[in-house]
C-alpha positions in Angstrom: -45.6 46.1 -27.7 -48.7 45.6 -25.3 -52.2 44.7 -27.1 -54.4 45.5 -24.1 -54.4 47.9 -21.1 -56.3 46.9 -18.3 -56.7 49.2 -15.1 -57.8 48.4 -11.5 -61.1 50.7 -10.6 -60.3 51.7 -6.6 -57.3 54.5 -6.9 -56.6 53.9 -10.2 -59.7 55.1 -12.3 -62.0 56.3 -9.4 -60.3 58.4 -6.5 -62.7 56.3 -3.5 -60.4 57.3 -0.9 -63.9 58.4 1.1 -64.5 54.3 1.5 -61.3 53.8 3.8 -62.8 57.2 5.7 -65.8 55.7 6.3 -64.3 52.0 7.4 -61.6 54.3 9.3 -64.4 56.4 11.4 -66.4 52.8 12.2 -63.7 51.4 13.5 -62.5 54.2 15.3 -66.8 54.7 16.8 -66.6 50.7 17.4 -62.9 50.1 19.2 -62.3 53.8 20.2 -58.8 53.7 18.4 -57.5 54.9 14.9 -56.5 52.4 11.9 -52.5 53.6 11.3 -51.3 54.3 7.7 -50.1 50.6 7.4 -53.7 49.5 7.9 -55.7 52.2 6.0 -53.2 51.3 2.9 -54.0 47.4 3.4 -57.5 48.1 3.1 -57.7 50.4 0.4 -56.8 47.8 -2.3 -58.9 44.8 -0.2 -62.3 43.3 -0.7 -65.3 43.9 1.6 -64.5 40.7 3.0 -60.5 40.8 4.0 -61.5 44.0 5.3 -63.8 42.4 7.8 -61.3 39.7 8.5 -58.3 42.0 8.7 -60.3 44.2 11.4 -60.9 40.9 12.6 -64.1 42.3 13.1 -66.2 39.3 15.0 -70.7 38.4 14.1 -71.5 39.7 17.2 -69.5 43.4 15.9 -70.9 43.4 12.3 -74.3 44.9 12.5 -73.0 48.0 15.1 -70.2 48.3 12.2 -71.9 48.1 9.3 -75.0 50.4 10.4 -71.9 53.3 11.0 -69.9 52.4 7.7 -72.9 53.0 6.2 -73.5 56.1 7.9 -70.2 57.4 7.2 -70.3 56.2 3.7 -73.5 58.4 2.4 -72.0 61.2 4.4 -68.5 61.2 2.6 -70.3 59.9 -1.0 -69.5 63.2 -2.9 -65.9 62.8 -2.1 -66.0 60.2 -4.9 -64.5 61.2 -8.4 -62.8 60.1 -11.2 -58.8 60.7 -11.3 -58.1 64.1 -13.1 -57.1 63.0 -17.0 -58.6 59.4 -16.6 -61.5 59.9 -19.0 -59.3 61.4 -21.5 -56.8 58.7 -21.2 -58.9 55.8 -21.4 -60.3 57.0 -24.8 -57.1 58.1 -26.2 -56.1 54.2 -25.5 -59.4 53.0 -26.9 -59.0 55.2 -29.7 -55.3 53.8 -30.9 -56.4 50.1 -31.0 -55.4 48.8 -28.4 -58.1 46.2 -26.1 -59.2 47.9 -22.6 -60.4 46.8 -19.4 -61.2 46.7 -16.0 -60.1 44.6 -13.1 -61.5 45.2 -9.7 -62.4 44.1 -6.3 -65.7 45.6 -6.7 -69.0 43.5 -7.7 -70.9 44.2 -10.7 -73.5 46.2 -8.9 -70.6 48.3 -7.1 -69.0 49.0 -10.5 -72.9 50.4 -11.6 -73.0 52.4 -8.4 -69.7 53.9 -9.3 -70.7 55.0 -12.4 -74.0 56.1 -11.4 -72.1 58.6 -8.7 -69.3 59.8 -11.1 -71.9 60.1 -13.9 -69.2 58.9 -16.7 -69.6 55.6 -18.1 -66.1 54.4 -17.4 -66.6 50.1 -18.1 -68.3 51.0 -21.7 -64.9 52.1 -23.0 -63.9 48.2 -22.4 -64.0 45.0 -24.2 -64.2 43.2 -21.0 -64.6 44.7 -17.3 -63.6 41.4 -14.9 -65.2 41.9 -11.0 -64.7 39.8 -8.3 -67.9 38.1 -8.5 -66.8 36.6 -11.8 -63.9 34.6 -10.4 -63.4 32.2 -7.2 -60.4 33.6 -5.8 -59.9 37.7 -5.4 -56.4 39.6 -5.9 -53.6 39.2 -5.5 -54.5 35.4 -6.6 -54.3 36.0 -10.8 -57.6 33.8 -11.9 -59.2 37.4 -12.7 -56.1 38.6 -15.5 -56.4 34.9 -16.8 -59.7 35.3 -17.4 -59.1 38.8 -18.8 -56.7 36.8 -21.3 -59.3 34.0 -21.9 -61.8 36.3 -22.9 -59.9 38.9 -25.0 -57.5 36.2 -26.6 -54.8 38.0 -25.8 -51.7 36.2 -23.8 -50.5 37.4 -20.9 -46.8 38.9 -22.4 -49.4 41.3 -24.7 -51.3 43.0 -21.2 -50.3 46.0 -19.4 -52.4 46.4 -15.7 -52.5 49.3 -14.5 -53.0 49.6 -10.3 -52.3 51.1 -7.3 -52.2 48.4 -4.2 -50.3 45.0 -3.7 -52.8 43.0 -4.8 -53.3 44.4 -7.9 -49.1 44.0 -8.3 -49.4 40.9 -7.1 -52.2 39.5 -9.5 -50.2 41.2 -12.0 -47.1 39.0 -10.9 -48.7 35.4 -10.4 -50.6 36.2 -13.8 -47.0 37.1 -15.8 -48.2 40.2 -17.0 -46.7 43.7 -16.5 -47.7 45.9 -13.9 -47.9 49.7 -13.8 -48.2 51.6 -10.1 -50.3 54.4 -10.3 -48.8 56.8 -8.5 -51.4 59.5 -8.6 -53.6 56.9 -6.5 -51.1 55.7 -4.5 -47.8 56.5 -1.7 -46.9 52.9 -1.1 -43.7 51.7 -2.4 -45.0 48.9 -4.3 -42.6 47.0 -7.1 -43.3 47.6 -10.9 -42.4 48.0 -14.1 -43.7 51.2 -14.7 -44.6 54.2 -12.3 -46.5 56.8 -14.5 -47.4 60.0 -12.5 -50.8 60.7 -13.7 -53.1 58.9 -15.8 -51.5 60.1 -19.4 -48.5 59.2 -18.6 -49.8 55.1 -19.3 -50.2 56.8 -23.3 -46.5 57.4 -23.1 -45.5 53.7 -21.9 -47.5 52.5 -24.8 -45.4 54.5 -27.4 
């Protein structure tokens, strides 16, 4: 039986699909051509960083591309939301003992933004919320579930992560942990032990 449940933020908790639109529409106003399905998937579970270097987008490019992103990015803002049946879900987990968190490619501040925006303080419900400024190496590498485990005391056998991209699998993987795809967040056939539909359906795995 697992003792904690930890879930990625970015299609998994928050539906921030509007991001990937606004790097999407940059692109397309900086290279006149559209991102294909491979890439737009690739970049929805990246950092700010591999996105940059998997646009291969050069220093001479940056300030035209971030000036749009940002554009784009207040424009598509109320897009932003929380996953129907995540609140709900992460309580009921709270609320049956079990040790939640949060592991995510988004800074600290990000995660404040977030919550800000959604207006539902989401990283309260957890013991420990893990971003990527807290570690060296981002997903897939697994330094940030190893942390998780070093802070909560809990070994890795014990932890359920819940997430929608490859590199939340394969942090999940190189960490020795379970993995759970979330499906509502995600239509890439990614390798798991688990594929829950929707949100509550991570109460039912726990049974």
């Amino acid at each position: 039986m697992y003792k904690a449940v930890i879930f990625d933020v970015d299609g998994t908790i928050v539906d921030t699909r509007f991001v990937v639109d606004a790097v999407e529409e940059a692109f397309y106003q900086l290279r006149g051509r559209r991102l294909t399905t491979q890439d737009t998937d690739f970049i929805y579970g990246a950092t700010h960083q591999a996105t940059l270097d998997f646009l291969q987008i050069t220093p001479d490019e940056l300030p035209s591309f971030t000036k749009t992103f940002q554009h784009y990015m207040n424009q598509f803002l109320p897009r932003q939301r929380l996953f129907p049946g995540i609140w709900e879900t992460l309580n009921s987990i709270k609320e049956q003992g079990y040790v939640l968190g949060i592991n995510t490619s988004r800074t600290r501040e990000e995660v404040r933004f977030v919550v800000e925006t959604v207006g539902l303080d989401f990283p309260s419900l957890c013991s420990h919320a893990i971003t990527c400024d807290m570690v060296s190496a981002p997903k897939p590498d697994p330094e940030s579930l190893l942390l998780f485990s070093r802070l909560s005391g809990i070994a890795m056998q014990d932890i359920l992560f819940v997430g929608d991209s490859v590199f939340d699998q394969g942090c999940a993987q190189n960490a020795g942990c379970a993995f759970a795809l979330a499906t509502w967040g995600t239509k890439q056939q990614i390798p798991a032990q688990y594929y829950p539909a929707a949100p509550t359906d991570v109460l039912t795995i726990l049974k």
